[in-house]
C-alpha positions as CSV (number, residue, x, y, z in Angstrom):
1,X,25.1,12.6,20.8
2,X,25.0,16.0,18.4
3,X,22.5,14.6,16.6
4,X,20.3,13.8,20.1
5,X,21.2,17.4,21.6
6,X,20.8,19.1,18.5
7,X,18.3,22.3,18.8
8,X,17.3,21.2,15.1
9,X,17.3,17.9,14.7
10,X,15.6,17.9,11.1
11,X,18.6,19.3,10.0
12,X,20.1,15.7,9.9
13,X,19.5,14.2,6.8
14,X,19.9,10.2,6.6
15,X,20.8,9.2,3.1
16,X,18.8,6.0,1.8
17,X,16.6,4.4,-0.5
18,X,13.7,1.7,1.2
19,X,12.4,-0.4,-1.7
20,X,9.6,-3.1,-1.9
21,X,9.0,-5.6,-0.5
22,X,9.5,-9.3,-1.7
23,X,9.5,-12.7,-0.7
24,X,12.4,-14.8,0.2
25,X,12.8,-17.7,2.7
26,X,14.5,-17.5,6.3
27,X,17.2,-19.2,8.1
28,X,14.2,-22.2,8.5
29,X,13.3,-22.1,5.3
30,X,9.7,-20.2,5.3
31,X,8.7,-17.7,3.8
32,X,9.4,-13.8,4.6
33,X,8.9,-10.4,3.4
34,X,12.6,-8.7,2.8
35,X,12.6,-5.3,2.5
36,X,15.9,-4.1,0.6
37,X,17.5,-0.5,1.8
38,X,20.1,1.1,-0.2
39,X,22.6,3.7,1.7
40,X,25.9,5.3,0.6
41,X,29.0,3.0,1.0
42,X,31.2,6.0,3.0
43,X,27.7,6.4,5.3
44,X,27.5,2.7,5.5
45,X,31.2,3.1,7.6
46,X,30.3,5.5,9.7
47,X,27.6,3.0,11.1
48,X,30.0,0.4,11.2
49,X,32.0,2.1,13.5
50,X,29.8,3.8,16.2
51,X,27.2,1.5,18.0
52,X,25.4,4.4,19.0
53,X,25.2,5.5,15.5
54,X,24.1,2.0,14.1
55,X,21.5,2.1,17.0
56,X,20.3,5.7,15.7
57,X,20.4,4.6,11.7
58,X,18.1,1.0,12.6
59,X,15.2,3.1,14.1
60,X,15.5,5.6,11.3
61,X,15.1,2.9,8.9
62,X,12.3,0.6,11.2
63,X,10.2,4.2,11.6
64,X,10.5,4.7,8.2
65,X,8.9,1.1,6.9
66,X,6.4,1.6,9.5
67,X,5.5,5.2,8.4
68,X,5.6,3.8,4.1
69,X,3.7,0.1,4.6
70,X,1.3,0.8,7.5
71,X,2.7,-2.0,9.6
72,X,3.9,-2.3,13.4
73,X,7.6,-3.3,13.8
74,X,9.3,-4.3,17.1
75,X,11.7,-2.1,17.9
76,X,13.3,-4.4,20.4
77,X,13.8,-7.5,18.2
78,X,16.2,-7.4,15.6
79,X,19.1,-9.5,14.2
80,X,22.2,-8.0,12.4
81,X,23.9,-10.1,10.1
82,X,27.2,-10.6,10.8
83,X,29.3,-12.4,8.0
84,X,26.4,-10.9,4.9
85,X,24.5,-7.6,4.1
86,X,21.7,-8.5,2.1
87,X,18.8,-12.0,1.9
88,X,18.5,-13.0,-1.8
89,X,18.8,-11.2,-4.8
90,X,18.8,-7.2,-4.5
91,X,16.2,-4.8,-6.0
92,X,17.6,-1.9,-8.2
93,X,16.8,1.7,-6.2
94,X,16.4,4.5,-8.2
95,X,18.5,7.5,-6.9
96,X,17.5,11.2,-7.5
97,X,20.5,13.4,-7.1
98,X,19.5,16.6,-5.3
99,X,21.1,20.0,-4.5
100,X,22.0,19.6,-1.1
101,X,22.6,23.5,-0.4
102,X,19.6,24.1,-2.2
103,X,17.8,22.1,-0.2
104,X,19.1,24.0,2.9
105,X,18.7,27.1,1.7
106,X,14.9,26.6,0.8
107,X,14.5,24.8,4.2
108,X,15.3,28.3,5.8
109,X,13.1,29.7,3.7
110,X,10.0,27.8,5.0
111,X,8.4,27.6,7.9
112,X,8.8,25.1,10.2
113,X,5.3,24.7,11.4
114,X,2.1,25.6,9.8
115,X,-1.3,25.6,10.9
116,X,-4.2,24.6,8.9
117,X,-7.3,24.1,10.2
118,X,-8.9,20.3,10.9
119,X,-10.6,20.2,7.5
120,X,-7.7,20.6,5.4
121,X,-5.6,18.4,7.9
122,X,-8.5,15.5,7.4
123,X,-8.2,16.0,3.4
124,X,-4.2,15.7,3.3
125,X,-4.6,12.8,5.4
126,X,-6.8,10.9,3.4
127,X,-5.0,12.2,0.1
128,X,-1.6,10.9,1.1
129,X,-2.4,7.6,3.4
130,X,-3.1,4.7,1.4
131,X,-3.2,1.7,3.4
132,X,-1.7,-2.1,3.0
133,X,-4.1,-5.1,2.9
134,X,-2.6,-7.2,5.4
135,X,-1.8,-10.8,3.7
136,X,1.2,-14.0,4.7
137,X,2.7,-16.7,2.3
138,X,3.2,-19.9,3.5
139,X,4.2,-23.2,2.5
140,X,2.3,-26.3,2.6
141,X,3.3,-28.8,4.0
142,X,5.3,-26.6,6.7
143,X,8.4,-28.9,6.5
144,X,9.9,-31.5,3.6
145,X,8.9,-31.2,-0.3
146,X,6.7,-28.1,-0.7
147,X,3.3,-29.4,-2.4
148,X,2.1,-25.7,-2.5
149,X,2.0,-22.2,-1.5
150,X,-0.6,-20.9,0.3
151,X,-1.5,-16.7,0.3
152,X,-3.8,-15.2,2.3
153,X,-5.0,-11.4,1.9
154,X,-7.1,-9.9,4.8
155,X,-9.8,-7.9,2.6
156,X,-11.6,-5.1,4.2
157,X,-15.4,-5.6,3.7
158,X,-15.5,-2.2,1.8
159,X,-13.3,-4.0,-1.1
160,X,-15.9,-5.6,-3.1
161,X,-14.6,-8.6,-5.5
162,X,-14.8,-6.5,-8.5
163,X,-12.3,-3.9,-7.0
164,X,-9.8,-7.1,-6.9
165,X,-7.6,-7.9,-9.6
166,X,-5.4,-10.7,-8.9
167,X,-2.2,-12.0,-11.3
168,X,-0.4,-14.9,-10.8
169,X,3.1,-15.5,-12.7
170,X,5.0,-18.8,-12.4
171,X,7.2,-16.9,-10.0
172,X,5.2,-13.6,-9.3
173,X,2.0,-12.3,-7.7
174,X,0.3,-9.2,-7.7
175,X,-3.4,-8.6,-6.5
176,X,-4.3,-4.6,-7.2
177,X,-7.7,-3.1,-5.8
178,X,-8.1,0.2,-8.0
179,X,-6.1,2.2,-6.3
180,X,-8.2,1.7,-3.1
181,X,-5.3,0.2,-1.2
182,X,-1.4,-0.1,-1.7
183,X,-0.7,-2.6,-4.7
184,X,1.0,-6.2,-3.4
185,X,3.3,-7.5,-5.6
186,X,5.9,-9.8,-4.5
187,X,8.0,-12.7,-6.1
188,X,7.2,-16.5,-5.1
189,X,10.3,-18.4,-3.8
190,X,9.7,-21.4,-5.9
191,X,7.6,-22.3,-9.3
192,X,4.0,-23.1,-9.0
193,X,1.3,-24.1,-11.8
194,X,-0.2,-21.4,-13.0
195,X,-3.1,-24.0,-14.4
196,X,-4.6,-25.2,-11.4
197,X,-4.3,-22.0,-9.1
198,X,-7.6,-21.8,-6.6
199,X,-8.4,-18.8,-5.2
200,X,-11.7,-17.9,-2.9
201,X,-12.9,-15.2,-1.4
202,X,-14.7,-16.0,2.0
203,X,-16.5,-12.9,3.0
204,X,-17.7,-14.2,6.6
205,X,-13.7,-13.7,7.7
206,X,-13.1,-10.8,5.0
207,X,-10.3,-13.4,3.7
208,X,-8.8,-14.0,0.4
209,X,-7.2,-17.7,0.3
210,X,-5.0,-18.2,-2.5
211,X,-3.6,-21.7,-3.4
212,X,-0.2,-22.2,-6.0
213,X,0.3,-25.9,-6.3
214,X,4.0,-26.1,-6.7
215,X,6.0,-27.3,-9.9
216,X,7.4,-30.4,-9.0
């Protein structure tokens, strides 16, 4: 409740590290984008312990993918794990130790709000936003042996195909576009043939189809 009531609520720093995202398969046994997020083990306990807290912490966390990939999260509908704390094999974070104190101090130094005028506001905007190209991973068929995986990137009609640069691993993909939008690059959950991959562009629904026939 401090933290609610507080006259300066930026003052409350939360301590964690959001990484990328990667592919692993739910509880059913499709594929899902896990998002690992790294906190301090004595910060972890405090959660633990207050409900209110943990409540606080989750929509830190769910603003803070929203606000970093450029996608809409449901606030409302969320599972905590009760007997684990992480899906499939973690992602190292890198850490940067700061001065705390420092940090305050310079805070107190700066002004809270600025103005700048709407031509500025429009440049930082577009400086600092670089969007996500929507895209899913699924398995084919949707139940028994998996016969192959099945990507599909929503590309904007202002990508052309020569901005695209797709790489397929045996266990990896990453599709870049120059810079023009946020780089995917996310780990397969099982082997495919990187020999007989078919990918097509289809430009009347601005969609990239990727097909990973699976290493049997």
């Amino acid at each position: 409740m401090q933290i609610l009531s507080s006259q300066d609520p930026s003052s409350y720093k939360v301590p964690m590290s959001i990484g990328e995202g990667r592919t692993e398969l739910d509880k059913s046994g499709a594929p899902a984008t896990a998002y690992d997020v790294a906190i301090n083990p004595e910060f972890m306990k405090k959660i633990e312990k207050d409900e209110l807290f943990q409540t606080f912490f989750l929509t830190v966390v769910f603003e803070g993918l929203q606000d970093k990939y450029q996608f809409e999260i449901d606030l409302q509908k969320y599972t905590i794990l009760k007997n684990r704390k992480s899906i499939g094999v973690l992602q190292s974070h890198r850490i940067q130790i700061r001065d705390i104190q420092a940090m305050e101090n310079a805070a107190s130094k700066t002004k809270l709000i600025q103005e700048i005028d709407e031509k500025t506001a429009a440049k930082l905007n577009t400086q600092n936003r670089k969007w996500v190209i929507v895209h899913r991973l699924r398995r084919e068929p949707p139940t028994g042996e998996i016969e192959y995986l099945l990507a599909e990137f929503k590309i904007p009609s202002s990508v052309q195909l020569k901005d695209l640069n797709l790489e397929i691993g045996e266990d990896r993909l990453i599709l870049g576009s120059k810079g023009i939008y946020e780089q995917i690059d996310f780990f397969l959950p099982c082997s495919v043939d990187q020999d007989i991959i078919d990918a097509q562009l289809d430009r009347n629904n601005d969609m990239l189809s990727v097909k990973m026939p699976v290493i049997q």
